[in-house]
N, C-alpha and C positions, 0 to 999 in steps of 0.2 A: 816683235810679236811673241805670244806665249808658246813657247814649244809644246809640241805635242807628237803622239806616239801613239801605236796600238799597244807593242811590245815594249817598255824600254830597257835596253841593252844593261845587265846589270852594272856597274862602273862605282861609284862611291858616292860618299855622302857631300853635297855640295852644298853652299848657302845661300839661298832662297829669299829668306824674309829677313827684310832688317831689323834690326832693334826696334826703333820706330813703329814700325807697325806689329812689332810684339805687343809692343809696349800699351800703342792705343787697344790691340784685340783687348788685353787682359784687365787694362781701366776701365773699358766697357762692359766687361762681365761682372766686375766688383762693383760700381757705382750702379750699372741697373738693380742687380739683385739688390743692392743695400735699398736704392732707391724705393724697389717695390715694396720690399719686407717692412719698412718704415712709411709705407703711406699710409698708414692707419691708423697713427698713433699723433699726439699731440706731444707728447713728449721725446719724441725723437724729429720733430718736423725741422730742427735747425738741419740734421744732415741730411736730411731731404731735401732741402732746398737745397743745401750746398751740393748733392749729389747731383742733381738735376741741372745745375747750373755745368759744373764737369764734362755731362756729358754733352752739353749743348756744345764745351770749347772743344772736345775731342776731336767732335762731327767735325770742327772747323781745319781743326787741322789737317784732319785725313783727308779733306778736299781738298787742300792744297799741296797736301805732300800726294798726292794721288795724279798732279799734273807736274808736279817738277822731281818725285821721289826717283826712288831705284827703279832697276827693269821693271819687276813684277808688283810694285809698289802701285805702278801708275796705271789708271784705269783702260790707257789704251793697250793694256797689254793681257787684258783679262775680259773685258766689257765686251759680249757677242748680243747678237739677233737670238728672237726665238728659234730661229730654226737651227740655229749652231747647240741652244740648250734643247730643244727634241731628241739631236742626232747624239749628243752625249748620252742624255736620259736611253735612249733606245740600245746604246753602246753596254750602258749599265744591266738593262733587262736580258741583255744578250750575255749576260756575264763575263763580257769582253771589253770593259770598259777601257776608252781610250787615256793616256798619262796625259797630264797635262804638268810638266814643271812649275807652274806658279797655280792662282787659281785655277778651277777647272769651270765651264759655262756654268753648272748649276749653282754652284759656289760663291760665285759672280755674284748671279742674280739675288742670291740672298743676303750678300754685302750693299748691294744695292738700295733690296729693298729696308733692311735695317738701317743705312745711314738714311734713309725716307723716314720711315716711323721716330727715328730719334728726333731729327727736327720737328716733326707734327709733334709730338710729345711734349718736345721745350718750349713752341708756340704756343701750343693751351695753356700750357702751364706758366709761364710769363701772362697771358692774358688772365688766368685766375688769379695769382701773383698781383697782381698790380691793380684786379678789382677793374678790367677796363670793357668787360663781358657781362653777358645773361650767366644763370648756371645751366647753358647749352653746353658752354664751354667747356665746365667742368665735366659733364655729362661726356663729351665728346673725350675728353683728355683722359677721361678712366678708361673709355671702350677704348683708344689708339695704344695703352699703354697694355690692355689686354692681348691686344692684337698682336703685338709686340713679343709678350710672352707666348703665345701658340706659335709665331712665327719664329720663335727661339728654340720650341720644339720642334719642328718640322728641321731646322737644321742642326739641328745637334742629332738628329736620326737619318741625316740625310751625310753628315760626317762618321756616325757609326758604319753605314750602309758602303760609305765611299771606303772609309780604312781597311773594311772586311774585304771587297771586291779587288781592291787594289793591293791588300796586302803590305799595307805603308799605313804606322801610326798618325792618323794626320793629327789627332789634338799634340800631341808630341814634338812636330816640325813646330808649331808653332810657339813652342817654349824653346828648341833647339838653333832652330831661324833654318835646319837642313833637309836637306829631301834628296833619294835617288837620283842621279844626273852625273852628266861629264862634264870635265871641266870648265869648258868652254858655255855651260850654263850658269855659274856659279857668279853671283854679282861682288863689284869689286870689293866694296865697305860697307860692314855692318852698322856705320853710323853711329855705335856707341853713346860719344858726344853729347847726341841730339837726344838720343833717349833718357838720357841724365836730366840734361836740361826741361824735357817733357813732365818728368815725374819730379824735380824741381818744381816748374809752374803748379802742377796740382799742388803739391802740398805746401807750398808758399800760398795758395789761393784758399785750402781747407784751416788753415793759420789763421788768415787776415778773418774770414768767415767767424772762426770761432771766439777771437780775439774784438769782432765786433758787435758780437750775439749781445741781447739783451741781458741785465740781470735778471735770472729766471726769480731773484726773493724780491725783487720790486714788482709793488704791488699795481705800480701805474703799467706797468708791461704786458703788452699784450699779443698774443702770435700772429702774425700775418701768416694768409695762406703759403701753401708750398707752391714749389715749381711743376712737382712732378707729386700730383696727388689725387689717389685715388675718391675722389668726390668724397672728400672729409669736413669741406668749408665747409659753415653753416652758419648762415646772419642772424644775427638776434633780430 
C-alpha cells in the first residue's frame, strides 16, 4: 500500500520513483507538447505522426509496468475511490494535507485520467491516419487532444498547490526519482537498465520513422494525415 501520514517524521531523502517511470513522465511532456505545437503545420506533420505514434507505445508500457513495476510504480499502490480523493482534496483545503510517499489520491486520478485521453487521442488519430472515419473523427480528435491540454493545466496547478502545502518540490522528485521518507520506504532498484533500453526503443523508432519518410522533393509524394492532429486534414 502507499504510505501515508498527516505529519511525516523528517528522516531523509529516499527513492521513490524509478527511472522508468521518470523516463515515461518526461517522454510524455516532450512528445505531447512537440506533438501539439506541430499539429498545424504540414511541414512538420512527419514528427507529428512519429510523436503521436510514441506516445501511444509510452501508454503501453506504463500499463504494464504499472502491474508488474516497483512499489509505487504499480497502480495498486496509488489508485483510490473517490472518497479516498474527497478526504485528500479536504486534507488540502485544511492546509493539513496528508503525505503520501508515492502518488497522492488526486495525483492518481490525474495519471489516470491522462493515460485515458492519451489513448482516445491515438485512436482518433489512427482512425484519421488511415482514412477509416467521417471527419467526426477528426472533429473529435482535436476536442480530446484539447481536453488533454486543460487537463494538463489543472495538474500542473494542482502540482504547484501540492509542493507549496507540502513543502516538497514535487516536479523535482520526479527528475531526482527522491522524496521525504525512512528507509524502509525506499524501493530497492532504480532500474536504470530499463530506462536505457526505454529511451533506446524511442529513438531507434524516431530513426526508422525518419529514415522512412518520403522524399519531401518528389513530386509524386504526398502527406498522409497525422496521428495526432489538430483537424488540419482536408480532401480535395
Amino acid at each position: 500500500m502507499n504510505e501515508t501520514s498527516a505529519h511525516p517524521a523528517k528522516s531523509e531523502q529516499v527513492l521513490v520513483w524509478d527511472a522508468p517511470v521518470r523516463a515515461f513522465h518526461w517522454l510524455m511532456v516532450l512528445c505531447f507538447t512537440g506533438a501539439y505545437l506541430t499539429s498545424e503545420s504540414e511541414a512538420w506533420r512527419l514528427i507529428h505522426v512519429t510523436l503521436g505514434y510514441t506516445m501511444a507505445g509510452l501508454v503501453a508500457f506504463r500499463l504494464v509496468w504499472g502491474l508488474i513495476g516497483t512499489r509505487y510504480a504499480r497502480f495498486t499502490s496509488f489508485v483510490r475511490g473517490p472518497q479516498a480523493v474527497a478526504h485528500y482534496v479536504r486534507s488540502l483545503l485544511r492546509q493539513n494535507p496528508e503525505h503520501h510517499t508515492g502518488h497522492n489520491p488526486a495525483g492518481a486520478l490525474a495519471i489516470v485520467g491522462m493515460l485515458g485521453l492519451t489513448m482516445a487521442i491515438a485512436a482518433t488519430g489512427w482512425a484519421t491516419y488511415d482514412e477509416i472515419a467521417g471527419e467526426w473523427v477528426a472533429e473529435l480528435h482535436e476536442a480530446v487532444a484539447n481536453g488533454m491540454l486543460l487537463f494538463i493545466g489543472v495538474h500542473i496547478a494542482g502540482v504547484a498547490v501540492s509542493s507549496w502545502l507540502h513543502k516538497e518540490n514535487l516536479p523535482r522528485t520526479m527528475v531526482t526519482g527522491r522524496k521525504e521518507g525512512s528507509p524502509e520506504q525506499s524501493i530497492r532498484s532504480a532500474w536504470h537498465g530499463l530506462a536505457i533500453i526505454m529511451l533506446a526503443a524511442v529513438l531507434g523508432f524516431w530513426y526508422l520513422q525518419w529514415q522512412s519518410a518520403p522524399n519531401a522533393d518528389s513530386p509524386s509524394v504526398t502527406a498522409r494525415p497525422a496521428v495526432i492532429d489538430k483537424h488540419t486534414h482536408h480532401k480535395d
